[in-house]
Every structure is written in C-alpha cells, then in structure tokens.
mmCIF file as Biopython writes it, N, C-alpha, C and O atoms, coordinates in Angstrom:
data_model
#
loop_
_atom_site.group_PDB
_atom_site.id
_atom_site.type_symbol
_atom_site.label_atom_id
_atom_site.label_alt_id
_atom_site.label_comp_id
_atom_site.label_asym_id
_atom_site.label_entity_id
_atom_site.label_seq_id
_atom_site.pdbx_PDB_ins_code
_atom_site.Cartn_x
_atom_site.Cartn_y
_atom_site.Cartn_z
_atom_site.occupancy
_atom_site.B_iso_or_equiv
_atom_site.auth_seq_id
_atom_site.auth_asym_id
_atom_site.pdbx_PDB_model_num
ATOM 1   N N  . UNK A ? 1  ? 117.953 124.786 92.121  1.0 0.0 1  A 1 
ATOM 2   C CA . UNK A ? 1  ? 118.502 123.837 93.072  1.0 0.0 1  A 1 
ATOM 3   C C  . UNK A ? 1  ? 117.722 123.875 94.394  1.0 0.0 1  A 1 
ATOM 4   O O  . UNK A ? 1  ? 117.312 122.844 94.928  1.0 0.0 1  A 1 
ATOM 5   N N  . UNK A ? 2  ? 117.528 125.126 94.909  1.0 0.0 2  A 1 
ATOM 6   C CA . UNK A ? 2  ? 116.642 124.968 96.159  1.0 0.0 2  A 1 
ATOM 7   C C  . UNK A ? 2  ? 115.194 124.768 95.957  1.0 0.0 2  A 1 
ATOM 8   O O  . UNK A ? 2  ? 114.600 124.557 97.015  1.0 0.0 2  A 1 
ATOM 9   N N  . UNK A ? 3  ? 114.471 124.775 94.915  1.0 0.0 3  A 1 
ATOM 10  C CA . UNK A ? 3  ? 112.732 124.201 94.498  1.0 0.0 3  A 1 
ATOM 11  C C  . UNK A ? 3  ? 113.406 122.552 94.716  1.0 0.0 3  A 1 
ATOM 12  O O  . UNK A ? 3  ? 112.922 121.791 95.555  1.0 0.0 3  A 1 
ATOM 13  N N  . UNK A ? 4  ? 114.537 122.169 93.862  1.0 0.0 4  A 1 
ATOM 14  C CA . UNK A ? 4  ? 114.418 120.724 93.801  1.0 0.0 4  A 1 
ATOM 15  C C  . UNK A ? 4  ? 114.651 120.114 95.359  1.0 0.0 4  A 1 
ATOM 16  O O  . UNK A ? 4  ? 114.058 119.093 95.708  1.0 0.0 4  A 1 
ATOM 17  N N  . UNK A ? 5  ? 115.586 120.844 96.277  1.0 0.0 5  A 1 
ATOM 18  C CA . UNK A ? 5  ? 116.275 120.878 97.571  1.0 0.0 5  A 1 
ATOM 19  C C  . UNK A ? 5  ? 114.088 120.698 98.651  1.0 0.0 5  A 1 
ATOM 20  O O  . UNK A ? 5  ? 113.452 119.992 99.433  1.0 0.0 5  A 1 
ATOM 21  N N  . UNK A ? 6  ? 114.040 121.309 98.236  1.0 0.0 6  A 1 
ATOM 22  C CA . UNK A ? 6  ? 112.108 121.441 99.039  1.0 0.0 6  A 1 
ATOM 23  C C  . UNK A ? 6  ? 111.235 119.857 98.822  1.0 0.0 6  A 1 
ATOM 24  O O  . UNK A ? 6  ? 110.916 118.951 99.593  1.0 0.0 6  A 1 
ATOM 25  N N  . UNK A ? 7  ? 111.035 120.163 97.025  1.0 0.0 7  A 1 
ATOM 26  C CA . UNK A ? 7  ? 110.716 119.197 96.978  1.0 0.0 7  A 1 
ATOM 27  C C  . UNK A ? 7  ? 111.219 117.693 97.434  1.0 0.0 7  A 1 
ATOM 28  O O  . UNK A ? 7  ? 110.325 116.850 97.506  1.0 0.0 7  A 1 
ATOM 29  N N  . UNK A ? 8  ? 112.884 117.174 97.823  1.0 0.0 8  A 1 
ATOM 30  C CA . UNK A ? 8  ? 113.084 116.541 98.177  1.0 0.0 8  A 1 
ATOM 31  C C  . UNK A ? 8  ? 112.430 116.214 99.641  1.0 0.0 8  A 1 
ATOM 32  O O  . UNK A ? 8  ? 111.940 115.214 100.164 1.0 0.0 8  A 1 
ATOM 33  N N  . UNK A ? 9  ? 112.557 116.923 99.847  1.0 0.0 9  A 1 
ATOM 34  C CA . UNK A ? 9  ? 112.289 117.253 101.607 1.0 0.0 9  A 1 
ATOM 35  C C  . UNK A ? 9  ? 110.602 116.973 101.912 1.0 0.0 9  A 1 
ATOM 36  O O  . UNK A ? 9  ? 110.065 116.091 102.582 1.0 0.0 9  A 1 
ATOM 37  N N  . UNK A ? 10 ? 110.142 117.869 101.293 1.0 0.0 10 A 1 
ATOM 38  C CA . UNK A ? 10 ? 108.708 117.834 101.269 1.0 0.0 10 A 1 
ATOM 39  C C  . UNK A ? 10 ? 107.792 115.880 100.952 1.0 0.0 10 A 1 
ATOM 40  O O  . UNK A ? 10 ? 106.837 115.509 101.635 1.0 0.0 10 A 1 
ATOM 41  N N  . UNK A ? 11 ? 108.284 115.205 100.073 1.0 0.0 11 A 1 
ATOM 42  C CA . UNK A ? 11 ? 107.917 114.174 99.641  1.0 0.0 11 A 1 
ATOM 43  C C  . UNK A ? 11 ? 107.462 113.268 100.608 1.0 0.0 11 A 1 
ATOM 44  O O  . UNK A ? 11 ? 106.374 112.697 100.680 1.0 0.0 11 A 1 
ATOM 45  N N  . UNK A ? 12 ? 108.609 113.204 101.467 1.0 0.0 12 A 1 
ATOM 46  C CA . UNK A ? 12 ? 108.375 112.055 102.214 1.0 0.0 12 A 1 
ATOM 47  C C  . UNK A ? 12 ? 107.173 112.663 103.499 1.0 0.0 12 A 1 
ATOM 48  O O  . UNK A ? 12 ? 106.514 111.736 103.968 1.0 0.0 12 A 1 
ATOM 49  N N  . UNK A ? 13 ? 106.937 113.649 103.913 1.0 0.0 13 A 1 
ATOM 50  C CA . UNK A ? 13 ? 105.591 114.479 104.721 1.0 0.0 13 A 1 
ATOM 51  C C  . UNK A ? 13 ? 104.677 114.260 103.998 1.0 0.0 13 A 1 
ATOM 52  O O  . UNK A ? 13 ? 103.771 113.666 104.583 1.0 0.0 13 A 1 
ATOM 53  N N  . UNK A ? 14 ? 104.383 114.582 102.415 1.0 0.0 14 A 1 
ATOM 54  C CA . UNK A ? 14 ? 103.120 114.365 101.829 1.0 0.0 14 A 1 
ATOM 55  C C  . UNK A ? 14 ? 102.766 112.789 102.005 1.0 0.0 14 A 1 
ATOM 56  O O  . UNK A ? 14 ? 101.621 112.391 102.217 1.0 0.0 14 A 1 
ATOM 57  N N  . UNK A ? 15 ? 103.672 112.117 101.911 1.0 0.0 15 A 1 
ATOM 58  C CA . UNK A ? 15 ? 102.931 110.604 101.496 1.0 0.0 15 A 1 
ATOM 59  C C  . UNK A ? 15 ? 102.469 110.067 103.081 1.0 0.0 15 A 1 
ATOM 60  O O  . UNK A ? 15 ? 101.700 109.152 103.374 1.0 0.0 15 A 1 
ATOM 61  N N  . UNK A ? 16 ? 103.266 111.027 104.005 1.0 0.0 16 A 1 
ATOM 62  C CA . UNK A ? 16 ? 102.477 110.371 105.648 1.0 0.0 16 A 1 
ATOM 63  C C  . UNK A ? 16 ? 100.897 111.332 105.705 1.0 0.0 16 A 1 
ATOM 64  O O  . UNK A ? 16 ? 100.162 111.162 106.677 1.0 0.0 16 A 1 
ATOM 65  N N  . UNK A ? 17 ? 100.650 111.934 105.023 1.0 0.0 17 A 1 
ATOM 66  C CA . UNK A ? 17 ? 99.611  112.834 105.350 1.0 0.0 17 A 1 
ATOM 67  C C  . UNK A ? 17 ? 98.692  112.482 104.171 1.0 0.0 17 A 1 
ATOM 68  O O  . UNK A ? 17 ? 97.908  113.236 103.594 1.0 0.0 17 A 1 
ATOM 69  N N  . UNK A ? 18 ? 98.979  111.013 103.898 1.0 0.0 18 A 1 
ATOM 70  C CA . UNK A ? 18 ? 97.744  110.552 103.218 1.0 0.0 18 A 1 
ATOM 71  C C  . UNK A ? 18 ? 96.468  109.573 104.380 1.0 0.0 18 A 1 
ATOM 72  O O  . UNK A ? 18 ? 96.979  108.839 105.226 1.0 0.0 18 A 1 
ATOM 73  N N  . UNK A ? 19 ? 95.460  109.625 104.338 1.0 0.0 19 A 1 
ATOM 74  C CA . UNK A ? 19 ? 94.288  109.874 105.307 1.0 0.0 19 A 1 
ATOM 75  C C  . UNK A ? 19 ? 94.303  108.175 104.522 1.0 0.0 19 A 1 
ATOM 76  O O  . UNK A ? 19 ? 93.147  107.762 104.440 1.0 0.0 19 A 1 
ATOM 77  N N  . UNK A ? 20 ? 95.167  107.339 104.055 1.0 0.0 20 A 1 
ATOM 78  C CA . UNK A ? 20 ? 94.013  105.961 104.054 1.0 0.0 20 A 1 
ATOM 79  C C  . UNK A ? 20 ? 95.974  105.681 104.457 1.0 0.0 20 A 1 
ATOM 80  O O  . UNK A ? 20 ? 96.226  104.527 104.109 1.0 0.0 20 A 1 
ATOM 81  N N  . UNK A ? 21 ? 97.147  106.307 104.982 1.0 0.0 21 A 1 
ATOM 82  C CA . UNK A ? 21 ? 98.349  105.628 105.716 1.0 0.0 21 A 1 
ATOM 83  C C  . UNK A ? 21 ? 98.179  105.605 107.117 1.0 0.0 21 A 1 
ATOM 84  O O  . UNK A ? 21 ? 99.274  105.458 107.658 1.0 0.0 21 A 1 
ATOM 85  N N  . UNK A ? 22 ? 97.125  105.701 108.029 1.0 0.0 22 A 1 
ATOM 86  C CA . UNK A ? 22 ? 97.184  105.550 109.001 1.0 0.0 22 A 1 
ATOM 87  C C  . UNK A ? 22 ? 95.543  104.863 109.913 1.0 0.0 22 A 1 
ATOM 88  O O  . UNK A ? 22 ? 94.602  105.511 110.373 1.0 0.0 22 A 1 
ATOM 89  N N  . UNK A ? 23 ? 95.643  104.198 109.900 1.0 0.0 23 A 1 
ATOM 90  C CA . UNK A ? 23 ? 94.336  102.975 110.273 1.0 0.0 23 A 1 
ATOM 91  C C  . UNK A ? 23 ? 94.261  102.989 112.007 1.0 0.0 23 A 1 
ATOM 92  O O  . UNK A ? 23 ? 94.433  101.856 112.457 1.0 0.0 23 A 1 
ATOM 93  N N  . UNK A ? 24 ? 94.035  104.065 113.082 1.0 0.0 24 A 1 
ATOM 94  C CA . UNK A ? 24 ? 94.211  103.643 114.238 1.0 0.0 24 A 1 
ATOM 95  C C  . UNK A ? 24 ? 93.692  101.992 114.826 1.0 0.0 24 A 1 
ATOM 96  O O  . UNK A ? 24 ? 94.226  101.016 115.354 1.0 0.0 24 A 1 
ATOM 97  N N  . UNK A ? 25 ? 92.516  102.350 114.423 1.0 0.0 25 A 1 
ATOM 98  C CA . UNK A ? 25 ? 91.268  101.054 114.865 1.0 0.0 25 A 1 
ATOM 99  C C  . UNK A ? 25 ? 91.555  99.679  114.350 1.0 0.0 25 A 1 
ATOM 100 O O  . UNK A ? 25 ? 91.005  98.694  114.841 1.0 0.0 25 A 1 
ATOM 101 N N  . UNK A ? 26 ? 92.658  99.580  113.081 1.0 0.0 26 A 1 
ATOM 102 C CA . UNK A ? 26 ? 93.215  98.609  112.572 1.0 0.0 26 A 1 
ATOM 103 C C  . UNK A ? 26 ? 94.255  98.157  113.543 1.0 0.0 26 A 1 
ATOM 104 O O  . UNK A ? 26 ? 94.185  96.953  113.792 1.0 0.0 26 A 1 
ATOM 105 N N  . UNK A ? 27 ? 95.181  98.800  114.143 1.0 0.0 27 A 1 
ATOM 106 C CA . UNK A ? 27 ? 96.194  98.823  114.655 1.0 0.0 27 A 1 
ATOM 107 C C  . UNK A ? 27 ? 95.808  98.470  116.433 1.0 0.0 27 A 1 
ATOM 108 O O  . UNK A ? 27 ? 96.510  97.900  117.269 1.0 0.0 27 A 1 
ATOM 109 N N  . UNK A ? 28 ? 94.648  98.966  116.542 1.0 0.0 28 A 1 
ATOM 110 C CA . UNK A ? 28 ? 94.089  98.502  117.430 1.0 0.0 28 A 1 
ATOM 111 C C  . UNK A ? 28 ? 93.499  97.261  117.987 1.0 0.0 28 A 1 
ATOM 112 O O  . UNK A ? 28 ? 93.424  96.909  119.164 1.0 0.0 28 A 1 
ATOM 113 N N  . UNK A ? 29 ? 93.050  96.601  116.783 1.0 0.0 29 A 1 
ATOM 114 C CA . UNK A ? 29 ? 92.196  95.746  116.898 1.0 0.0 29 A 1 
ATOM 115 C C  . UNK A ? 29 ? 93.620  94.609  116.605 1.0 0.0 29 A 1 
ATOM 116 O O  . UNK A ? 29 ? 93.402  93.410  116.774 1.0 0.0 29 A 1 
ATOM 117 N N  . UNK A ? 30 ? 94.596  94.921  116.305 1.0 0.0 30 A 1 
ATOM 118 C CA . UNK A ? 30 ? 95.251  93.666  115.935 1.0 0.0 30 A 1 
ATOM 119 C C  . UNK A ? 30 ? 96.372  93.639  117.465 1.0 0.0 30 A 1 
ATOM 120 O O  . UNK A ? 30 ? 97.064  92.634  117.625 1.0 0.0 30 A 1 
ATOM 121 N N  . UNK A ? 31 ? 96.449  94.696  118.409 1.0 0.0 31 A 1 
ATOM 122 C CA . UNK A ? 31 ? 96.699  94.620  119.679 1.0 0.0 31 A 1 
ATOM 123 C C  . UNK A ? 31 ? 96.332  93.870  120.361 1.0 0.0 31 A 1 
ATOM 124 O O  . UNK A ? 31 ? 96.915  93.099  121.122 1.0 0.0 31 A 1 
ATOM 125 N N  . UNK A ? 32 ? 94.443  94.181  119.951 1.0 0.0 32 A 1 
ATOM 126 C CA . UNK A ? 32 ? 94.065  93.609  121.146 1.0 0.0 32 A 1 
ATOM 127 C C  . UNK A ? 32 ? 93.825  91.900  121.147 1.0 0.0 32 A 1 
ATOM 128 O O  . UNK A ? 32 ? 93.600  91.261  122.174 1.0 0.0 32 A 1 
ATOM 129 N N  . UNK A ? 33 ? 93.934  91.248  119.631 1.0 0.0 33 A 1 
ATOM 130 C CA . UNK A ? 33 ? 94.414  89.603  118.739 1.0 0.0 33 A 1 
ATOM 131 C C  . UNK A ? 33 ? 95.273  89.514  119.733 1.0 0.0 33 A 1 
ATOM 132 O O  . UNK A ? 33 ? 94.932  89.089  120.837 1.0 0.0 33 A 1 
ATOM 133 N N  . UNK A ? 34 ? 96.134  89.791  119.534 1.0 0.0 34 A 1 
ATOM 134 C CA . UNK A ? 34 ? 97.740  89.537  120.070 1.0 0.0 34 A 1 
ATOM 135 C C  . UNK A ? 34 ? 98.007  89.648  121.601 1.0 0.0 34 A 1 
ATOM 136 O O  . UNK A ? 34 ? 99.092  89.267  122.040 1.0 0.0 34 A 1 
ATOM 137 N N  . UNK A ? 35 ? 97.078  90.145  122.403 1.0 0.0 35 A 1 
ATOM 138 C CA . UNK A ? 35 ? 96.858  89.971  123.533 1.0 0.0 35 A 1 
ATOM 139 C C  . UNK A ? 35 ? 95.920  88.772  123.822 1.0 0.0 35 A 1 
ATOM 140 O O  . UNK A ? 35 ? 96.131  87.813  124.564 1.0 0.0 35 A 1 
ATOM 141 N N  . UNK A ? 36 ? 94.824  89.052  123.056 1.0 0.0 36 A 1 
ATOM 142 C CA . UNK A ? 36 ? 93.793  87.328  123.378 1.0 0.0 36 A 1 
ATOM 143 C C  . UNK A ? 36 ? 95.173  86.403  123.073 1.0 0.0 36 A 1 
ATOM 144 O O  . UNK A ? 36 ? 95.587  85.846  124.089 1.0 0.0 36 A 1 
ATOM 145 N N  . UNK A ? 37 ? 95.773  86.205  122.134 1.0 0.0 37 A 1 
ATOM 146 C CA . UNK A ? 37 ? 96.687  84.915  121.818 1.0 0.0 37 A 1 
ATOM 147 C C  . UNK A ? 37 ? 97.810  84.852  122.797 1.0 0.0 37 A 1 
ATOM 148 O O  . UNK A ? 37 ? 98.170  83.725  123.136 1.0 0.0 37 A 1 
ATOM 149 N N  . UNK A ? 38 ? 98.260  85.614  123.171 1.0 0.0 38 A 1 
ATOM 150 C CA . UNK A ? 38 ? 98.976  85.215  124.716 1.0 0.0 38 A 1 
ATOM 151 C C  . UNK A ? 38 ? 98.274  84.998  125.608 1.0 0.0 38 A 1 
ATOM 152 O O  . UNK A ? 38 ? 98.748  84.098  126.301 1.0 0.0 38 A 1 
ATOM 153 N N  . UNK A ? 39 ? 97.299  85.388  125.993 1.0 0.0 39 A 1 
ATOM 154 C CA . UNK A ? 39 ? 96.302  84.712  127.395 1.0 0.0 39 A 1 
ATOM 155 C C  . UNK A ? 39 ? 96.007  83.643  127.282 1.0 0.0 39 A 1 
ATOM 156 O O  . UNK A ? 39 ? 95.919  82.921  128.276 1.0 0.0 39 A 1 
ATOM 157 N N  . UNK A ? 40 ? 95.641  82.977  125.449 1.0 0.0 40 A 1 
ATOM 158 C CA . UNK A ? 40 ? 95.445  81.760  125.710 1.0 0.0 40 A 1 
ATOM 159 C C  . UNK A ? 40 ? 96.543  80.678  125.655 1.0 0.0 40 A 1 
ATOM 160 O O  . UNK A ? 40 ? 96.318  79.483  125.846 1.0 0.0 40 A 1 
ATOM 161 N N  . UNK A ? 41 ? 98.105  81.358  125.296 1.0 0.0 41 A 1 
ATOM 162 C CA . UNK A ? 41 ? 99.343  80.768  125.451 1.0 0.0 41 A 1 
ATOM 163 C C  . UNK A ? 41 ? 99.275  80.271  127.172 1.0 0.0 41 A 1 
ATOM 164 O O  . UNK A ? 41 ? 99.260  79.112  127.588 1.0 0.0 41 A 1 
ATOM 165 N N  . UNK A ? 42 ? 99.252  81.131  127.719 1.0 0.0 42 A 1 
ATOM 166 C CA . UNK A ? 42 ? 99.309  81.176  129.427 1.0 0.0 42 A 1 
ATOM 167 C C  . UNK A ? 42 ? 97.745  80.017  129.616 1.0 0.0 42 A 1 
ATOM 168 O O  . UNK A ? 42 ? 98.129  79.184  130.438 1.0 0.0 42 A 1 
ATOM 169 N N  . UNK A ? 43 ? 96.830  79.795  129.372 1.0 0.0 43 A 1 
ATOM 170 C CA . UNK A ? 43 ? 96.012  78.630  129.568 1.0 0.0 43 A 1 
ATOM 171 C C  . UNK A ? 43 ? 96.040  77.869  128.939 1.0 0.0 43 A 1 
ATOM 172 O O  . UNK A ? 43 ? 95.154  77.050  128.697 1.0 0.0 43 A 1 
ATOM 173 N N  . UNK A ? 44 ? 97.857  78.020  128.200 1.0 0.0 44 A 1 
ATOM 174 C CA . UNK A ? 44 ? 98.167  76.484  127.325 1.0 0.0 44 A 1 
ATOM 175 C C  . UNK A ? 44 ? 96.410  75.709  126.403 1.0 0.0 44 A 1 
ATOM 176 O O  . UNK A ? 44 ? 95.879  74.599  126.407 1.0 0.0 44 A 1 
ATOM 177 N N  . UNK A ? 45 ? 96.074  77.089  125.732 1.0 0.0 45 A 1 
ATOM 178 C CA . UNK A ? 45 ? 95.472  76.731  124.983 1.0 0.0 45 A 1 
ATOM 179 C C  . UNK A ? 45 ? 95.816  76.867  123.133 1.0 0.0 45 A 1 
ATOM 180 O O  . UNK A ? 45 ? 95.464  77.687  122.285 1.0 0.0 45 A 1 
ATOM 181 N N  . UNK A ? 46 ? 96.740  75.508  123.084 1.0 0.0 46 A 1 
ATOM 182 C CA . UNK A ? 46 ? 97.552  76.268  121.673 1.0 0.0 46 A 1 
ATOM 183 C C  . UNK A ? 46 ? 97.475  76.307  120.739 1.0 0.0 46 A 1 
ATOM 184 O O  . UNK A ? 46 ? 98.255  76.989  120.075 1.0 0.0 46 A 1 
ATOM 185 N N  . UNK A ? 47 ? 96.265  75.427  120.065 1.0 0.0 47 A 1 
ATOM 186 C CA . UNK A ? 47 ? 95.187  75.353  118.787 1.0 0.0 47 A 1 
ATOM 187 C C  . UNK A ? 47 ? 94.421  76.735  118.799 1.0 0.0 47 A 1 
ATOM 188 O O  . UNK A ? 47 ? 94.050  77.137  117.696 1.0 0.0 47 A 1 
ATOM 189 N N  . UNK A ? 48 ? 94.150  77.479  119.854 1.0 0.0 48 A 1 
ATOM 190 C CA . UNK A ? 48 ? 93.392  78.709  119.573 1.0 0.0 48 A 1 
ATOM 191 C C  . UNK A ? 48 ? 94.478  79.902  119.739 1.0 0.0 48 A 1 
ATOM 192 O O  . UNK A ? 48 ? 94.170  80.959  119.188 1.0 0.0 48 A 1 
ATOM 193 N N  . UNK A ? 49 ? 95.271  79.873  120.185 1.0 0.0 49 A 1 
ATOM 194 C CA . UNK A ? 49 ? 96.425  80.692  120.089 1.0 0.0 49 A 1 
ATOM 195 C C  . UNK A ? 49 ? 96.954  80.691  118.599 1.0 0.0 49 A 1 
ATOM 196 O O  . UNK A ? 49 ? 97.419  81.751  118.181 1.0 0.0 49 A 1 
ATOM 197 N N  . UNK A ? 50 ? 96.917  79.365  117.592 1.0 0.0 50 A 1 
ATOM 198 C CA . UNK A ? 50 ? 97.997  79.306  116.838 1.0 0.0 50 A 1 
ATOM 199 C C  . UNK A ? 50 ? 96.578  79.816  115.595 1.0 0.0 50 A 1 
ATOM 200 O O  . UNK A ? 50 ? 96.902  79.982  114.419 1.0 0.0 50 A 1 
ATOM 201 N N  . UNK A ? 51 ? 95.370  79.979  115.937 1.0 0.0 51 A 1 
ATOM 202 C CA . UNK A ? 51 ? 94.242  80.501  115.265 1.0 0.0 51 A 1 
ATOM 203 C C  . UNK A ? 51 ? 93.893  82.095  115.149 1.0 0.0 51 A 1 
ATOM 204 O O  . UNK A ? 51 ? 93.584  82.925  114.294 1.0 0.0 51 A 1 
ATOM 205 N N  . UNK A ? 52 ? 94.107  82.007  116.379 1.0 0.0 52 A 1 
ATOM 206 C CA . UNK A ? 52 ? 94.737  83.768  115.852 1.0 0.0 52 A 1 
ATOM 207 C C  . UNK A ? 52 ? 95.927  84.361  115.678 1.0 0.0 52 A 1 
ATOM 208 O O  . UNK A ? 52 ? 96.057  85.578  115.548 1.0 0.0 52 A 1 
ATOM 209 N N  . UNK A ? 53 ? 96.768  83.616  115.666 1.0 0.0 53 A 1 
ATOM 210 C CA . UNK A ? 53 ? 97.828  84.145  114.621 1.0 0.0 53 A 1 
ATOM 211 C C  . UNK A ? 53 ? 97.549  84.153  113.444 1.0 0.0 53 A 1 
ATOM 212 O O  . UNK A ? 53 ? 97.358  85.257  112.935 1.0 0.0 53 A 1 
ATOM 213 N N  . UNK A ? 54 ? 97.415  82.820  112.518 1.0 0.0 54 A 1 
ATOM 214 C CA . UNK A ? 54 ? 96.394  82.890  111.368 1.0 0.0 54 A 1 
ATOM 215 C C  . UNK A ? 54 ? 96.042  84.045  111.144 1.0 0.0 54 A 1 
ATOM 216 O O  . UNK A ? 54 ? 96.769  84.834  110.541 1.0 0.0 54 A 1 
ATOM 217 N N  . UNK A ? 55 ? 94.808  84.362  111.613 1.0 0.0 55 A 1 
ATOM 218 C CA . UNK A ? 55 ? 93.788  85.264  111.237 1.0 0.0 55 A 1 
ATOM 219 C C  . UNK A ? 55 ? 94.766  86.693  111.542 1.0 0.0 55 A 1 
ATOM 220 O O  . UNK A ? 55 ? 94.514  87.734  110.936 1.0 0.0 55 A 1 
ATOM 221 N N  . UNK A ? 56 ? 95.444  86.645  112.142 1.0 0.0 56 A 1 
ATOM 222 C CA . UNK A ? 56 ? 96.042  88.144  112.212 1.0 0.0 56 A 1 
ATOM 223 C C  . UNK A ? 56 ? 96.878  88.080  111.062 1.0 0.0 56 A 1 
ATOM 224 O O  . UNK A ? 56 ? 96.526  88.769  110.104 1.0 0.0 56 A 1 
ATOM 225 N N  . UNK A ? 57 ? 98.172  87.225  110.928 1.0 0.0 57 A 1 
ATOM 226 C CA . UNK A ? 57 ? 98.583  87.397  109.866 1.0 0.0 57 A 1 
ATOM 227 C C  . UNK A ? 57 ? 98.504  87.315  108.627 1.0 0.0 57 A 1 
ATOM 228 O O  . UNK A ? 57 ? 99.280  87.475  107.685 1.0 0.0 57 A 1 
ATOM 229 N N  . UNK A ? 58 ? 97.276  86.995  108.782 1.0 0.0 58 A 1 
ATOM 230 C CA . UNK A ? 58 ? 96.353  87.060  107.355 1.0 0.0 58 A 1 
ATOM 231 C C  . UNK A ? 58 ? 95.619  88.316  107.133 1.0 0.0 58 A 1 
ATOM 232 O O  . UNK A ? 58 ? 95.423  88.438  105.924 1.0 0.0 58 A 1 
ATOM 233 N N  . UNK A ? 59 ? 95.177  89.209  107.741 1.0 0.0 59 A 1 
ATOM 234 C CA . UNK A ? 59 ? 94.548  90.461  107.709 1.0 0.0 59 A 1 
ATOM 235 C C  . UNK A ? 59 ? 95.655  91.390  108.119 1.0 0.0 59 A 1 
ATOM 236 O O  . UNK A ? 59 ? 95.150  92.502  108.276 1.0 0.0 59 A 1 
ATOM 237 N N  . UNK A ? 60 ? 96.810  91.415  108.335 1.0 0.0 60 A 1 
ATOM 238 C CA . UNK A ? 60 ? 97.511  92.466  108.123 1.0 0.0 60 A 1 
ATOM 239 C C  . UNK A ? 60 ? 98.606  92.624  107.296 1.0 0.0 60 A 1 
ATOM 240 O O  . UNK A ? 60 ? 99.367  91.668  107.151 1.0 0.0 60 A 1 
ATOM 241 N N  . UNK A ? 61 ? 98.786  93.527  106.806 1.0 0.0 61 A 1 
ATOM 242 C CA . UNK A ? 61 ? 100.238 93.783  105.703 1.0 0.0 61 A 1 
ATOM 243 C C  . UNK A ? 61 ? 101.450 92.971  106.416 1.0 0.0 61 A 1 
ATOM 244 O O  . UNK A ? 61 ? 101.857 91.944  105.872 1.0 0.0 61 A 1 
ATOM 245 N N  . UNK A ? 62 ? 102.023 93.418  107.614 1.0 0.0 62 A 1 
ATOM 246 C CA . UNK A ? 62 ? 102.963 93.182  107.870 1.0 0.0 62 A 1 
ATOM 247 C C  . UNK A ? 62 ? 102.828 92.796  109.976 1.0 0.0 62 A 1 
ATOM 248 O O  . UNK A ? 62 ? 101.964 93.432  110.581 1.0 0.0 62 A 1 
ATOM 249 N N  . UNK A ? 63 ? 103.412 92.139  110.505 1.0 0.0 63 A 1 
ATOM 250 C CA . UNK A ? 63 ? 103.705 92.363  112.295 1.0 0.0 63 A 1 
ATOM 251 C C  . UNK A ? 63 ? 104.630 93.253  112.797 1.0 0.0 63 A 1 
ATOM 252 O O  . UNK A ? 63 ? 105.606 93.780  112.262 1.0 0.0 63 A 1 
ATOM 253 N N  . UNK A ? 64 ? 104.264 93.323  113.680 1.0 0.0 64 A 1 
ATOM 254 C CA . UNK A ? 64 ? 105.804 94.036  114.706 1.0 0.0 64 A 1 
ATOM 255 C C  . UNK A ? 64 ? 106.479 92.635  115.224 1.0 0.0 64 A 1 
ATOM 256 O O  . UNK A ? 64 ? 107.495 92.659  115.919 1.0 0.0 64 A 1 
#
C-alpha cells in the first residue's frame, strides 16, 4: 500500500520534469505577439492586430 501510496504521488513530478514540458523561449516569444497586437490595437491598427492573433493561435497549443 505505501509503494502504491509513492508511486501515486511521485507521477505527477515525473511528467513535469520532462525537458520537452517546458518551452521558456516559446512562452516568450508568444508574450512578446501579444504585446505587438495590443500596441497595434492602441494605433487602431486592426487588420494587423487581428494577424497576429492568427499566427499566435495557430502556433500555440492553447492561450492564457
């Protein structure tokens, strides 16, 4: 009962300490999209705003 009690426990740590679950530079680069697309909201530019949304939500799994 307590090997199975570990292994429960343990599972969900191994699968974050896989080296292709965490992408900084991915996560980065889709910050810094999402900042160009509000600056060009604010110069009411909204064909290129609504272009990188596109392209972001097309290259990432999921948004915040």
């Amino acid at each position: 009962m307590r090997m199975l009690t570990t292994l429960f426990f343990s599972l969900p740590i191994l699968s974050f300490s896989n080296s292709n679950y965490y992408e900084p530079e991915d996560w980065k680069k889709y910050h810094e999209q999402i900042n160009r697309a509000e600056n060009f909201i604010i110069d009411e530019q909204f064909q290129e705003t609504l272009n990188i949304y596109n392209d972001i939500f097309n290259s990432f799994d999921f948004s915040f």
